[in-house]
N, C-alpha and C positions, 0 to 999 in steps of 0.2 A: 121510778127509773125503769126505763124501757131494752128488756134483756133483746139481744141480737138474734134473730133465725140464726139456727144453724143450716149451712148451704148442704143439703142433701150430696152425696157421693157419688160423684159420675161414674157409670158403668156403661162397659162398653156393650153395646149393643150387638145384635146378631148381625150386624152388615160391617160393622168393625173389626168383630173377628173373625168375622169371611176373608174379609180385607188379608187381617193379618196372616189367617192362617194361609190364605192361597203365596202370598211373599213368603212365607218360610218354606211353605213344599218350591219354591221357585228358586229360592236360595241353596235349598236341602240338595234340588235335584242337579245345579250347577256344579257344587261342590263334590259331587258324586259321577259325574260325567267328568269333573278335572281329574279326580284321586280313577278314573276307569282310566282315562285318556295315558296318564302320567305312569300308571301301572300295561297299559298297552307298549308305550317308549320302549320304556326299560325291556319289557322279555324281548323287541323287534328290534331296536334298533339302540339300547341301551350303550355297546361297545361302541360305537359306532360314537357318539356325542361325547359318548367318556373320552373317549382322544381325542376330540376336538377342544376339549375343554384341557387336556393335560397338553397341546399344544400350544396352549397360550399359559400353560406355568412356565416355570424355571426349570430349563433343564440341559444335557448336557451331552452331547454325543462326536465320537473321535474314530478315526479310521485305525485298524490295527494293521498293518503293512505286512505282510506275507515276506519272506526271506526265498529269494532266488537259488533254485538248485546249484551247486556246484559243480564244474567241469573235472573231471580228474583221469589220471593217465591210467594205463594198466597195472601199475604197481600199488596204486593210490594216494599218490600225488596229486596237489591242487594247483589245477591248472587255471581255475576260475570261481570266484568265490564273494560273496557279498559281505562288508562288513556294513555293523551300526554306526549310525554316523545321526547325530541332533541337530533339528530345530529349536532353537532361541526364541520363547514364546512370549510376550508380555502382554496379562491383564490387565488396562489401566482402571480397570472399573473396581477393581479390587485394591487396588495401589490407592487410586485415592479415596477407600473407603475411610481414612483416617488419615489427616496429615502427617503423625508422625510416621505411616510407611513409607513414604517418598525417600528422603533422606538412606537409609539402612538398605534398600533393595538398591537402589543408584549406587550409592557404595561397593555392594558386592555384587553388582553387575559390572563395575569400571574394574574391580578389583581383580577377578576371576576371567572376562575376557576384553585383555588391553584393547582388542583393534575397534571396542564401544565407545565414540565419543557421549562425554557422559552430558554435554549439553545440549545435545540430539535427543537423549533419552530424555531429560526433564520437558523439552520442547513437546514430545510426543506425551507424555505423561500429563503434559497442562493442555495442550490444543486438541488434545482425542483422547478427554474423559471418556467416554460412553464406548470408545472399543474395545472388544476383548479379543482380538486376535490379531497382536503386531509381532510379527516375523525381524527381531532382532540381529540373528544371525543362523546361517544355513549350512549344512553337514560338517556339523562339530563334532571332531572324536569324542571317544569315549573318557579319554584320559583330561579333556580339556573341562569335559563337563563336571567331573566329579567331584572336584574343589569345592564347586558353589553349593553341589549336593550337601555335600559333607559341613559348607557352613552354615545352609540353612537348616537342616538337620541335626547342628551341634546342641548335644544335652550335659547337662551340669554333674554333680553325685547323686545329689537328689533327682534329675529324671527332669529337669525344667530347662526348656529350649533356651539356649543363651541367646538367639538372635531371631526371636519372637516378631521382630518389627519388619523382617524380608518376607514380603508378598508380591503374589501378581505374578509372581514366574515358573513356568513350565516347561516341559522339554517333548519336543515332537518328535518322536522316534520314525526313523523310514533309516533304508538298506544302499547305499553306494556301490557298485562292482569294485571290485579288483583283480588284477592280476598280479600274483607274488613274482614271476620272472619275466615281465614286463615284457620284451618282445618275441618269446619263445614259441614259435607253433604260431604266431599272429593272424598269419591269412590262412591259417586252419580252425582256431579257436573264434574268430572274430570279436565284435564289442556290442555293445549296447550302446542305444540311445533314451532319454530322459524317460523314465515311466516303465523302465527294465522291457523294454522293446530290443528285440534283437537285430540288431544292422550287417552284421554277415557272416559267415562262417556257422561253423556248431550254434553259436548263439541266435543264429535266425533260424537254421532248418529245423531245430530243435526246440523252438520259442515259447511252443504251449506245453512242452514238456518241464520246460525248465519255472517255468512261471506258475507261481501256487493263485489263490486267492486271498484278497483283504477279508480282517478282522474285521469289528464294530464292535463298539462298544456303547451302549445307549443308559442315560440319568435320566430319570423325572418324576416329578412329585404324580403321586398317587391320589385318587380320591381323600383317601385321610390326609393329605399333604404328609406324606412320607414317603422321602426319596429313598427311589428304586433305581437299582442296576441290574443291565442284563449285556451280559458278554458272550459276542458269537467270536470263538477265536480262528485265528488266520490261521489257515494252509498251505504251509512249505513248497516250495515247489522240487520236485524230483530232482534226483542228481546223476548227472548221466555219465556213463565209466565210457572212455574212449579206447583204443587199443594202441594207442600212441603210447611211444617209451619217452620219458622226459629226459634219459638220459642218451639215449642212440639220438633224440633229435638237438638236444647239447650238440653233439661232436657233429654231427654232419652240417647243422648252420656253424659252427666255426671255421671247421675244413672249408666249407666252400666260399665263407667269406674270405677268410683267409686266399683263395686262390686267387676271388672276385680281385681285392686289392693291389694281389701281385700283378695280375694280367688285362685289367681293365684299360689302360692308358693304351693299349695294345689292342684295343675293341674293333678302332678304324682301319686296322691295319690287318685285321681277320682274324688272329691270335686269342683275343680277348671276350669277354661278355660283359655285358650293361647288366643284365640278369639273369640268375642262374635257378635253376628247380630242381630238387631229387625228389624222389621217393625210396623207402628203405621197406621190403613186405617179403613175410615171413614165407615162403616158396610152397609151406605145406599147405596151409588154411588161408591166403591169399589176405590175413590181417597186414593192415598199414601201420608198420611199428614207427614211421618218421615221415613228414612229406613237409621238404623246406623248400621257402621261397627268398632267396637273397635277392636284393635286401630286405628285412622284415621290418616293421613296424614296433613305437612303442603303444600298447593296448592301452595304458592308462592314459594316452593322453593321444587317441586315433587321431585328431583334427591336425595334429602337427607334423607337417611333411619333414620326411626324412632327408638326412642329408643328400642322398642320389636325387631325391626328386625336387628338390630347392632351385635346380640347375631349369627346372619346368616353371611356368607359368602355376602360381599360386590361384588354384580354381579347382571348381570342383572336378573335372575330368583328371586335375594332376590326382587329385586325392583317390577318385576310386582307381585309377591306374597302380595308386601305392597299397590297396586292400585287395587289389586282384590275385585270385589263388593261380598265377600260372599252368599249377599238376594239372589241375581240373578243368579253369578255364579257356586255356590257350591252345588252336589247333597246331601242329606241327608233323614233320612226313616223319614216320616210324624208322626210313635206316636202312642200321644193318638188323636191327631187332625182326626187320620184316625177311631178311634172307634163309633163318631157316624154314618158312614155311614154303618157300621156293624148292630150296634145296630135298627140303620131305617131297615135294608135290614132285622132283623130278626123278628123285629115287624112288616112290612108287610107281610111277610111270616108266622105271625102267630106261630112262633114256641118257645117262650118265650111268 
């Protein structure tokens, strides 16, 4: 019986592991040019991709609305003033994270503010899955919202949310003007238009004074995926003290309305005024305690012509004619106001 050679053991030769060893120094020195290149990134330009890359996670950023100075008289009284008022926000991407939130948010959305039809919202809720910002409803007091706060926020004894299943909804905080005595000082105070822009009176000449800056507030996952929050808060805007009396300008727009009514029908016949202007200033220091234009305007609602001016063609020339400040605006020959300087100029002159 004839035993088998055993096959001698290949070994690599010296051109093999030339071979090999020049592929490792080739690989070696790749890998060392990547981890150089990779560690270069990072110290130059490392922030720089890091946001580019937290730009494409989950994240979450809302304007914080600055609150409009207040107008106020010499006593400190508010003559102009911003309240809070909500936006009605809905997630739907959060809503239908789970079927059973649809139902319980629908609910105490219809429940909390009646004027939602509630098959408008499921529509919106099944046709615009993937949006996260539908504007439901726009400058909701403060009292209307608190309901639904309070129901989605409802805890048991133990500490466990009764109504766990309302999601998806948010409240968009921003600032609406007011004025508390509605047409008082009107074409002295003036109004605003949308964006806390001032449209005439105090509230325009005054506009960067009264106007603060928006907040931000910025979410987003972090390299470790751990959300981060950073809050730059909003800056108020000043409040500006006028030297007007809110009660000397009460009595003088009454009195002269009051006269306006009696004697107006009496206008054509020369007796009368279609409109009337005082000014009321303090004799010492030349402050304006009162400067009225009958008839005045209501502030909270500038766009609507007043009864005198209905009588006009509804356009915009009726309307700035009803915001015009007469005192200031309107030329007129000074009088008898102008006869004592007559009178002085002819007694120093000696010729009277």
């Amino acid at each position: 019986m004839r035993r088998k050679r055993r096959r001698p053991a290949q070994k690599f030769n010296r051109k093999m592991r030339t071979k090999l060893m020049v592929l490792f120094s080739l690989i070696l020195a790749v890998l060392c040019g990547l981890i150089g290149r990779l560690t270069y990134i990072e110290h130059t330009k490392g922030e720089t991709y890091q946001k580019k890359v937290l730009s494409m996670q989950s994240y979450d950023s809302k304007t914080i609305p600055y609150q409009r100075g207040e107008i106020i008289d010499r006593s400190g009284t508010v003559l102009a003033t911003s309240v809070a008022v909500y936006n009605v926000i809905l997630d739907c991407t959060v809503v239908n994270d789970k079927e059973e939130y649809v139902d319980p948010t629908v609910e105490a959305l219809v429940k909390c503010f009646p004027e939602l039809d509630e098959t408008e919202i499921r529509r919106i809720i099944k046709e615009k899955k993937d949006k996260r910002y539908i504007v439901l409803a726009k400058k909701v007091p403060y009292d209307e919202v608190q309901p639904f706060v309070e129901l989605q926020d409802a805890v048991d004894k133990k500490g466990n949310k009764v109504n766990p299943d309302i999601k998806g909804v948010w409240f968009e905080k921003e600032y609406q003007r007011n004025y508390p005595f509605g047409s008082l000082a009107s074409s002295v105070i003036g109004f605003t238009s949308s964006g806390n822009v001032g449209t005439t009176g105090l509230e325009n000449y005054y506009n960067s004074t009264l106007n603060g800056i928006n907040g931000r507030e910025y979410g987003y996952l972090d390299s470790d995926s751990d959300f981060e929050k950073t809050v730059i808060d909003a800056q108020d805007g000043d409040a500006l003290v006028t030297s007007i009396d809110a009660n000397i300008q009460s009595i003088v727009e009454e009195k002269i309305k009051d006269w306006n009514e009696k004697y107006r029908d009496n206008y054509y016949k020369g007796t009368g005024s279609i409109n009337t202007a005082a000014i009321v200033m303090n004799p010492n220091n030349g402050e304006i305690l009162a400067m009225v234009n009958v008839p005045e305007f209501d502030l909270n609602e500038p766009f609507t012509l007043n009864q005198d001016q209905k009588i006009s063609e509804k356009s915009k020339e009726a309307l700035n004619q009803m915001w015009r400040n007469g005192c200031i605006n309107d030329t007129y020959e000074p009088g008898s106001t102008f006869k004592i300087i007559t009178a002085s100029a002819c007694l120093e002159e000696r010729v009277v």
